[in-house]
N, C-alpha and C positions, 0 to 999 in steps of 0.2 A: 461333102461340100462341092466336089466336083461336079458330081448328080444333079443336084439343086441349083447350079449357079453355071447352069452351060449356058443360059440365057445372058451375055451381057447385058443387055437392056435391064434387066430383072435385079440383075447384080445391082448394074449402077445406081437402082431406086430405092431400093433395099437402104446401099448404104447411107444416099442421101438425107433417108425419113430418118435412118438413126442417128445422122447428124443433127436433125432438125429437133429431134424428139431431144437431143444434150442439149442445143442452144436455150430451150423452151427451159429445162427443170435446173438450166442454169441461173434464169430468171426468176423462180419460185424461192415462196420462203415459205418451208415444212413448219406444222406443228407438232412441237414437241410435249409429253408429259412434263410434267415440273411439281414441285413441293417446296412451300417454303414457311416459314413465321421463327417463332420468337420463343423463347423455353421463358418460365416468370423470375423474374428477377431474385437473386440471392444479396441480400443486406446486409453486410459485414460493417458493423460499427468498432471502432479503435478503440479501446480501453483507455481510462482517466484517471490520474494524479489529481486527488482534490486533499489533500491533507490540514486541518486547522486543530489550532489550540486556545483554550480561554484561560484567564487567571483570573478567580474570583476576589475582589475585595473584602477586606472585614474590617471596618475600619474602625471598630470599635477596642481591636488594642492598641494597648500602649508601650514602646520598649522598651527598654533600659540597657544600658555598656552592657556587655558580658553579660546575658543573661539569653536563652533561645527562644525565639517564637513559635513553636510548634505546630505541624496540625494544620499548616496554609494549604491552599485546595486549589488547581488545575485543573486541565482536562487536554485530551487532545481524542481527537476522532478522524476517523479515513470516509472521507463523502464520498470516491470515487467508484470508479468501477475494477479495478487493480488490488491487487495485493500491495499492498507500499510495506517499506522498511523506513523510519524516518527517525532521524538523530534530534534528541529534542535538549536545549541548553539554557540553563538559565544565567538571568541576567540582572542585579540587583542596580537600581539607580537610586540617584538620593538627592533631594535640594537641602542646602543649610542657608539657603536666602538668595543663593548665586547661579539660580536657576538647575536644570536636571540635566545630571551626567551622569556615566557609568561609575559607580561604585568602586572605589580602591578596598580590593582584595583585605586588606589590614583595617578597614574601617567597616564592611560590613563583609558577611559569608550568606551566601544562600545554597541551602544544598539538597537533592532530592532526598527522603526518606526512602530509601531502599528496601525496609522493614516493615517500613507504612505503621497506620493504624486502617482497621477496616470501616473509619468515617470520618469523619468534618464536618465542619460547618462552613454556610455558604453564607454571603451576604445577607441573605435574607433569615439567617440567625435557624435556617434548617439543617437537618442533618444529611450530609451526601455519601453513600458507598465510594470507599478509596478501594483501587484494587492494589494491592500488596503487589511487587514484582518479581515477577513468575510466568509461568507458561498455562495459558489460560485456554480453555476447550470451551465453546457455546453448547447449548444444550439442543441448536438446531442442527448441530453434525456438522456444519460449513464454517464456522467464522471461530478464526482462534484469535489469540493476543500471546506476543511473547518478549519479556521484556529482557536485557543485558546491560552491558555496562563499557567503556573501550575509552582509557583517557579520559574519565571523568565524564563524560557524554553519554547521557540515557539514551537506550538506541530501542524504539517499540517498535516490533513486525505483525501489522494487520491484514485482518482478511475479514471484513465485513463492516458495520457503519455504528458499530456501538459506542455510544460516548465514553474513554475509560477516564475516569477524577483518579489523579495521584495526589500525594502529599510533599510536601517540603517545608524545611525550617529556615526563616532568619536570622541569624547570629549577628546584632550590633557588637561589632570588639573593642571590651574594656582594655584596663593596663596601660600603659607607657605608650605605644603605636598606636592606642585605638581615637575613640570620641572622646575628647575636652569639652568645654564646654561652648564652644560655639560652632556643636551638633545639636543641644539644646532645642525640642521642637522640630526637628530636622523631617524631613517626610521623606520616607524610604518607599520605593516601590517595587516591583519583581514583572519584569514579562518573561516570556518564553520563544525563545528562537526557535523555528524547528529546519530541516531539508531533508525533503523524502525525494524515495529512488523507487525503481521496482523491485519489489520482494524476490523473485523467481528468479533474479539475472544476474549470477554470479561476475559479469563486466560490470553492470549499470552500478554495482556495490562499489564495486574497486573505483571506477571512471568518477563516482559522485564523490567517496569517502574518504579513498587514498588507504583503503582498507579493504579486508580478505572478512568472509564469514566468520571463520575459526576465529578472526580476532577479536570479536566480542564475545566476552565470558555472558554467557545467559543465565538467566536465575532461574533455570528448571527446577523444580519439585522442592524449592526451598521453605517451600511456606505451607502449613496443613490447614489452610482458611477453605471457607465453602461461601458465597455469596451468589446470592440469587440469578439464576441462568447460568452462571458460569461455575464451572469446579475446574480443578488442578488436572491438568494430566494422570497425575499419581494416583489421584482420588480414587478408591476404592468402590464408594457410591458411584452405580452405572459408569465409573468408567471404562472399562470393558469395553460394554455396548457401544459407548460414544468412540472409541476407538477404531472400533469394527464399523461402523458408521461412515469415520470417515477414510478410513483404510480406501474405500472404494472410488474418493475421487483422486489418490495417490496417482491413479493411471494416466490423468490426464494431461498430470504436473510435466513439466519440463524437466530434463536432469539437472541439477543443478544441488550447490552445498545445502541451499537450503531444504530440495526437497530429502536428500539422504539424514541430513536431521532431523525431521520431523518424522521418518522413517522409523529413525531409530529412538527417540521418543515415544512413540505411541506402540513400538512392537510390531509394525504391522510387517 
């Protein structure tokens, strides 16, 4: 540097240009590489709670005190996109002239058939598949029905959109406490209350129910009926296969009571 820069003159123009040349690229605006956009959108839709139920009329019987109405015909179905558990209750009303209320317990009884029959009759005088309650397997590997019982309250756990028809009977009560005669002509009716939770979510059970899994007794493998698309867990006929079927979407289930019993239901 000594060598190169004996010139002061030389020096001082030197430094100057390299001040000037800063002042200059101080001023500038460099272009840079760049990359940019947008990856395509992911669509996460929320799963749905649609749960309903119908109660068919048949109004072509007639009751009497103490005597049962057998063979009444239901339905309840999950429209949604969720697995639901839904407690389903029935509810007998009756006019004797003095408009519709709810039914005292000592003048009528309605009560689900737990043993069913595997049909009815519907309003229109056809005959409808009842499913018996039990633990029901689809034959498309995905959609089961399982039905229990907890305090008198039918509790159905669905997985798919199939209409299931149960049964129930009326019981008008004779005797001392029951109907006199100004029930006479009395028109008795029956809806069905229901409240559904999610299936999978051992909270949502408790939080909706006031109830634990274990606490409904379920009517696994009580029944040896076969009805069209659906069989028993137990069933022999391709159950196996349908087991192993749906063994496979086990994985995706969430931990929960209900999946460790369906677990141990199917063997898998």
């Amino acid at each position: 540097m000594k060598a190169l820069f004996k010139n002061k003159k030389l020096m001082t123009g030197a430094i100057a240009t390299m001040i000037g040349v800063t002042i200059l690229l101080a001023g500038l605006t460099l272009a840079w590489f760049t990359s940019s956009g947008s990856t395509a959108t992911n669509n996460v839709t929320m799963g749905s709670l649609d749960v309903t139920a119908t109660v068919h009329n048949y109004n072509a019987i007639l009751a009497q005190p103490g005597i049962d109405v057998p063979d009444q015909l239901a339905s309840v179905q999950n429209l949604g996109t969720l697995p639901a558990l839904a407690k389903l209750t029935l509810v007998a009303e009756i006019d004797n002239g003095n408009g519709w209320h709810t039914a005292d317990p000592n003048l009528v009884e309605v009560a689900f058939q737990i043993e069913g029959s595997t049909w009815a009759v519907d309003e229109d005088g056809a005959k409808v598949n009842v499913h018996p309650m039990g633990n029901w397997f689809h034959e498309n590997g995905e959609s089961f029905y399982m039905w229990g019982v907890n305090d008198g309250d039918i509790y159905v756990g669905m997985q798919g959109g199939d209409r299931l028809h149960f049964a129930y009977t009326i019981t008008p009560k004779g005797g001392p406490t029951g109907m006199g005669n100004e029930y006479q002509g009395a028109q008795i009716r029956v809806r069905v209350d229901w409240e559904a939770t999610q299936l999978w979510a051992d909270g949502a059970i408790f939080d909706t129910f006031g109830i634990e899994w274990d606490d409904i007794d379920w009517f696994a493998d009580l029944y040896d009926v076969f009805l069209p698309d659906l069989v028993l867990f137990s069933l022999p006929i391709g159950g196996p296969n349908y087991a192993v079927r749906y063994a496979e979407t086990l994985e995706n289930m969430p931990e929960s009571s209900f999946k460790s019993y369906l677990v141990k239901i199917i063997g898998a």
